[in-house]
N, C-alpha and C positions, 0 to 999 in steps of 0.2 A: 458317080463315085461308087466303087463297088463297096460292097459289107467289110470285108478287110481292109477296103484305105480309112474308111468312119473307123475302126476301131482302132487304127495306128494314129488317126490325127484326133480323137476325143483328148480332151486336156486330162491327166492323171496326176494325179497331184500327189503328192511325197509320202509315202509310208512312215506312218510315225510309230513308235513303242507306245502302246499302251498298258493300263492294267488292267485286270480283269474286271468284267462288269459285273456286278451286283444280279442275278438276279430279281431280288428284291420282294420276294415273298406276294405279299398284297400291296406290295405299294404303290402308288399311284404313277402311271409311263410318261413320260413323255414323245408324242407321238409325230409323225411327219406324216401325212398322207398325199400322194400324190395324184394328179389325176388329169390328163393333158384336154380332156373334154369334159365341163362339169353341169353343164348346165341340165337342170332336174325336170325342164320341162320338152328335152328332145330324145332324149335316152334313159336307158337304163340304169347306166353309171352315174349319172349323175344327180338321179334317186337315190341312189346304193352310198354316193360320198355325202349328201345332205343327211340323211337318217340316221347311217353307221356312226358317222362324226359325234353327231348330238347324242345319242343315248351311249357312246363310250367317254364322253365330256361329263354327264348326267354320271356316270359311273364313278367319277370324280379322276380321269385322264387328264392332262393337257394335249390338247389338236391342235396340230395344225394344217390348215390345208394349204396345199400347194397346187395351184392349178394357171391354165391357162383358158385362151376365150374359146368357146364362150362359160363368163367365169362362173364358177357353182354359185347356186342362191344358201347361207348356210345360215342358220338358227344359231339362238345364244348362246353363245359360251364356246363358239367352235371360231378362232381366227382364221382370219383367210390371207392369204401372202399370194401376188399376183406375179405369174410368170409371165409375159406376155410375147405370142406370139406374133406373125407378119399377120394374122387374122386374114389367110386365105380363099376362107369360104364364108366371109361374112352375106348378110342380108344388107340390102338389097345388090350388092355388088359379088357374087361370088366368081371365086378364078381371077382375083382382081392381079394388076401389075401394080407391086406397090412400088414407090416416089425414093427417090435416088436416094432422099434425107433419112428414109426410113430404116436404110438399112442399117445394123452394128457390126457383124462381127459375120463371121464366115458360116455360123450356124443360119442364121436370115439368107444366105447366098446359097446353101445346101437345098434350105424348105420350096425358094422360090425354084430353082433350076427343077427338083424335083415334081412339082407341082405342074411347068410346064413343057413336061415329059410323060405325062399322065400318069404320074405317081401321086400315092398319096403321101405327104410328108411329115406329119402328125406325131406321129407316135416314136421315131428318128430324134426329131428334133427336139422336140421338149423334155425328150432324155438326156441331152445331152446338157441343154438347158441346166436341168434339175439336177445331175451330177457336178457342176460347176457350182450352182448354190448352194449342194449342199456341203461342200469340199468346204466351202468360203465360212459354214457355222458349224465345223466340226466340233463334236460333243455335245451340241446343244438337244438333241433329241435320244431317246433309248433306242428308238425304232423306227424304221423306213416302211411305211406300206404304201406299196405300188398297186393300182388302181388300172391293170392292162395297159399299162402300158408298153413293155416290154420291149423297151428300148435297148441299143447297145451300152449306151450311157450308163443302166444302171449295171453293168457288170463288176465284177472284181470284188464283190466282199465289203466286208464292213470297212474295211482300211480304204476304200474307193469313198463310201458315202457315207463315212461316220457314224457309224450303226448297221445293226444285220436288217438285211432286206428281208420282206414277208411281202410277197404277191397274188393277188386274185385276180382268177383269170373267170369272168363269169361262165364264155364259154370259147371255143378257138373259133376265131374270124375264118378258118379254114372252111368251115360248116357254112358259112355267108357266100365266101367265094365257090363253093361247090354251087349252091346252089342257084347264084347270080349267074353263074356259067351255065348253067341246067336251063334257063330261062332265053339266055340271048337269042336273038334270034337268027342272027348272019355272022360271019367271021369279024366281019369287024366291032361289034359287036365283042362280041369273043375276046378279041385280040385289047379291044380296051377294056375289060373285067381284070384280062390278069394282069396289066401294065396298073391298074387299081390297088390291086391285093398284092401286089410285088411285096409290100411292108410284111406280107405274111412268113415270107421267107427269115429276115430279121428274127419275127414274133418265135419260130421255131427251136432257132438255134440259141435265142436267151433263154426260153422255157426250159430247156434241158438241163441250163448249168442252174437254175436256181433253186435254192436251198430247201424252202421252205414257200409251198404253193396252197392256195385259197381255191374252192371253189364251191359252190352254190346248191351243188345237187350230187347224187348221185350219176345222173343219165351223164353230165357235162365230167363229170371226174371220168368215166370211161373211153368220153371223147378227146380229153387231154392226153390220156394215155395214147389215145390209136392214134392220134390227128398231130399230137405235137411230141411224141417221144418221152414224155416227161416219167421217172421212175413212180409207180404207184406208194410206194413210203412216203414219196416228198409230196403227196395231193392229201386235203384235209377239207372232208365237208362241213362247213358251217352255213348253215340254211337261214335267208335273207328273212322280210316279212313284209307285215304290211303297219302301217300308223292306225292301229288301232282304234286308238283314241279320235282321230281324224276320221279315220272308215268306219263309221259304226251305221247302225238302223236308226231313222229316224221317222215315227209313221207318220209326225204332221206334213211330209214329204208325199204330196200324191202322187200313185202309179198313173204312168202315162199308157193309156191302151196300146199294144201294141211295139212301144215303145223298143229298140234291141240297142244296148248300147256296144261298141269296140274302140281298141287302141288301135292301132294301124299308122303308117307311114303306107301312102297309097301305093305304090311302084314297087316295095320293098319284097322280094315274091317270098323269104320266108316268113313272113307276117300271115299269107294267104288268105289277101282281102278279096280278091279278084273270086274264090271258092264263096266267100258268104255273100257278094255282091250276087251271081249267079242264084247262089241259095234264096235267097231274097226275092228273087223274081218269080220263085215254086212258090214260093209260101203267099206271095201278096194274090195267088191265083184262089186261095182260097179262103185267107185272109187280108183281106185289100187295106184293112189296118195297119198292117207292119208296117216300118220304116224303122230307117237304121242310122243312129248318130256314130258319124267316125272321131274319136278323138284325136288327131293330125294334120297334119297337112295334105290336102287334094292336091291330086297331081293337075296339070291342065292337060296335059298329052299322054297317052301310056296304056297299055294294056288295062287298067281298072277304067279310066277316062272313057274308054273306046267302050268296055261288056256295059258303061251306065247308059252309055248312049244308046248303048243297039239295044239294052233289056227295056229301054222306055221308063229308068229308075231316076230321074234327074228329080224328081219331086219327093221322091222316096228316101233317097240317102243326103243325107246334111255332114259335112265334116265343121266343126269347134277345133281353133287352138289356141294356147294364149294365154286360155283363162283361169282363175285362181283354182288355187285347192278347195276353195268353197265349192266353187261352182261345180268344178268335177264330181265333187262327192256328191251333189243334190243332185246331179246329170245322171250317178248312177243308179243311187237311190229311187230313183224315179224310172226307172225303167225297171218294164219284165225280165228280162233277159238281159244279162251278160255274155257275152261271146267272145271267144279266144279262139280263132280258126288257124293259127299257126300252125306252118311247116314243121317245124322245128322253134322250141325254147331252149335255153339254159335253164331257168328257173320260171318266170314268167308274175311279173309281182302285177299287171294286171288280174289276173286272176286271184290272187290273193286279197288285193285292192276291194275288190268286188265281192269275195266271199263275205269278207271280212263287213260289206253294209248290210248282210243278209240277202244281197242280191242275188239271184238264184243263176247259177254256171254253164253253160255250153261248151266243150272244149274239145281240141280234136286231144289225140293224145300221141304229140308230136316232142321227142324229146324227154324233157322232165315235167313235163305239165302233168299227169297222171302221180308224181312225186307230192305238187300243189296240192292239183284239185281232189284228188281221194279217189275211192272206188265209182264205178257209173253206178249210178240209181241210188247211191246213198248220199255223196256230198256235191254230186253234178250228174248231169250226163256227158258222157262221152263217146266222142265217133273217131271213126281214121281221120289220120290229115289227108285233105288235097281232095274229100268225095263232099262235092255240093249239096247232094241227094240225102247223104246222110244229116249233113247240114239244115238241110232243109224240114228232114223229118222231124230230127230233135228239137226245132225254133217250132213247127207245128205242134207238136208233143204239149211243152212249156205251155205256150200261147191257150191252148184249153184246155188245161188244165191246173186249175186255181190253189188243189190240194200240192199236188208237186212242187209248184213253185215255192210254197211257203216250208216245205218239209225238207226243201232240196239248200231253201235258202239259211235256214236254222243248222242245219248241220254245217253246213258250208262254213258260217259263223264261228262255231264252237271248234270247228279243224282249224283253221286260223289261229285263232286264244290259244290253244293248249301247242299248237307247234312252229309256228309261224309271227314271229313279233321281233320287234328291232331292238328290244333288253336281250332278249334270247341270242339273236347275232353276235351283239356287243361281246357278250359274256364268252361266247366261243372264240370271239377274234380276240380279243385281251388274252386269253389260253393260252392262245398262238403263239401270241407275241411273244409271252413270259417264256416257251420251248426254246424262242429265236436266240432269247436272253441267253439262255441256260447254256446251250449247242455252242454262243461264241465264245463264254466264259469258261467252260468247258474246253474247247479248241483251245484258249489263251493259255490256258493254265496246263495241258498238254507240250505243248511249245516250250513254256517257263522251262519246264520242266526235263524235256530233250537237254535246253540250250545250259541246263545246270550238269546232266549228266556229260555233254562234251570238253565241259571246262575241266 
């Protein structure tokens, strides 16, 4: 189905008269969050809707989220409302053909056809989804915050979805598809990335018409501008953080010798695991100590799969997934070294994570990570993305040097505190909100106001 038959067959529901909305000073929003992938322990977003939610809840808001599977894990006081997807890429079944009984309605018929066409259908779907629920409790919310979605579904204005829309975009999936294409290795290959990232085309042409845009950094607000057409008026940074309170220093925590902790999804090439795997194999030449926990999932086949086996590192690198917020904080507490070898960030909240336990930083300076992590030598060090060797020298550097580590991890600490926390987010994205307020009350009362001078 091409982009303009979706947008002629999404259900649009009746233009109704309204009156103007309130502003509303400091009062407390009522909020819709949406978010078609939520879960906090595979991505980024799904960090960003568990944390934002709670401390603009804690602000004294009402949340709610709105998601599908896999569904977000959300803290108190943040409701959760389940859109449920055909859950196409579940575990242990993904790419599955779901059962005759399953399906509903012609949105379930759009996801699956598109799925197998080697589309991904995601972010289509659960827009359209989410425009129909929210059609069905019009007025029940001040505000719609979309969550990248960037579906057709949410088009058309407050009169589409009961409130003005407000979207962050952490950073454009265009940056993903460049550089999965950068990576493939044959045409075919090739030809299945961009039958993949087809949704990108979608993700372009809603970024342009909307109102009022989120995003995370600096580095990524320039890349919305070149990458997705979006007017630089309509982009607003509000900078993420890390759970402070959760990531803090704890000495009764012993350091593990050697120890290098990282996030990663193994195969993902802008993560640039396959750069610190190689790195790893310099260093243990001289330090036979090192080894490296991945926090992820191991691939079993793949370019990372293949450098472990040929560098002789199968004893050396250990991948963890799974496991609670406890565990990861002591995972990183306990290690010398944090490492962030990414290609490219948006924002990059492992490293915030980790400054934020006093755990001392490695980072290439790909993106907005240099936005995070601070100047080299004062709150991290930093090397190019994508050079091993430099990689390598900085984890040598760290590794003997006992004064650095502690100097590097202290500041690391105190740049997090002062700029970087999830009250600090809240409070910028409730701003937002209140502008979103202002702009449709403002429009309404423009309107009023024509429609008085015609009479």
């Amino acid at each position: 189905m091409t982009a303009e038959a979706v947008q002629a067959a999404a259900p649009r529901p009746a233009e109704a008269p309204s009156a103007p909305v309130p502003t509303g000073g400091d009062r407390p929003l009522s909020i819709a969050m949406l978010t078609y992938k939520g879960n906090p322990f595979c991505g980024g977003q799904g960090v960003y809707v568990r944390h934002l939610s709670r401390e603009l809840a804690r602000l004294g808001h009402t949340v709610e989220v709105i998601g599908a599977q896999p569904y977000p894990v959300l803290d108190e006081g943040v409701t959760l409302t389940k859109l449920p997807s055909l859950d196409l890429y579940r575990q242990p079944d993904p790419f599955r053909t779901p059962k005759r009984d399953e399906f509903r309605d012609w949105v379930d018929a759009l996801e699956v056809s598109t799925m197998w066409t080697g589309g991904f259908p995601e972010p289509l779907t659960f827009s359209l989804r989410a425009r129909r629920h929210l059609a069905a409790r019009r007025g029940q919310f001040d505000v719609v915050h979309d969550n990248q979605t960037l579906g057709y579904g949410l088009l058309g204005g407050p009169g589409a979805l009961g409130a003005p829309l407000v979207t962050t975009i952490h950073h454009p999936i265009t940056v993903d598809r460049r550089l999965d294409l950068a990576a493939a290795t044959d045409w075919k290959r090739r030809a299945s990335v961009r039958r993949w990232y087809g949704f990108t085309r979608m993700q372009k042409r809603v970024a342009r018409r909307l109102p009022s845009v989120l995003t995370v950094s600096g580095s990524s607000r320039q890349e919305i501008v070149e990458d997705l057409g979006v007017r630089p008026d309509r982009i607003h940074v509000v900078h993420i953080g890390a759970d402070t309170d959760l990531f803090s220093p704890d000495p009764a925590v012993p350091e593990v010798p050697g120890r290098i902790v990282t996030t990663s999804s193994a195969d993902v090439p802008l993560k640039g695991l396959i750069h610190l795997v190689e790195a790893l194999a310099k260093v243990r030449t001289e330090n036979p100590d090192a080894h490296l926990v991945v926090v992820g999932k191991r691939a079993d086949d793949g370019p990372v799969a293949a450098a472990i086996e040929r560098l002789g590192l199968s004893g050396a690198i250990e991948f963890v997934k799974g496991i609670s917020d406890a565990e990861l904080v002591d995972l990183v507490r306990g290690a010398q070294i944090a490492c962030v070898p990414s290609l490219y960030e948006g924002f990059s909240l492992p490293a915030a994570e980790a400054m934020a336990t006093g755990t001392p930083l490695l980072a290439t300076t790909g993106g907005a990570i240099p936005e995070v992590a601070g100047p080299d030598g004062e709150t991290c060090l930093a090397v190019p993305p994508g050079d091993a060797g430099a990689l390598a020298a900085g984890l040598l550097r760290l590794l003997g040097d006992d004064t650095l580590r502690r100097r590097l991890g202290a500041a690391g600490r105190e740049r997090v505190l002062a700029r970087f926390t999830w009250r600090q987010a809240a409070i910028g994205t409730a701003e937002r909100y209140r502008e979103a307020l202002a702009r449709q009350g403002g429009s309404q009362l423009g309107s009023s106001l024509a429609a008085t001078r015609r009479t």
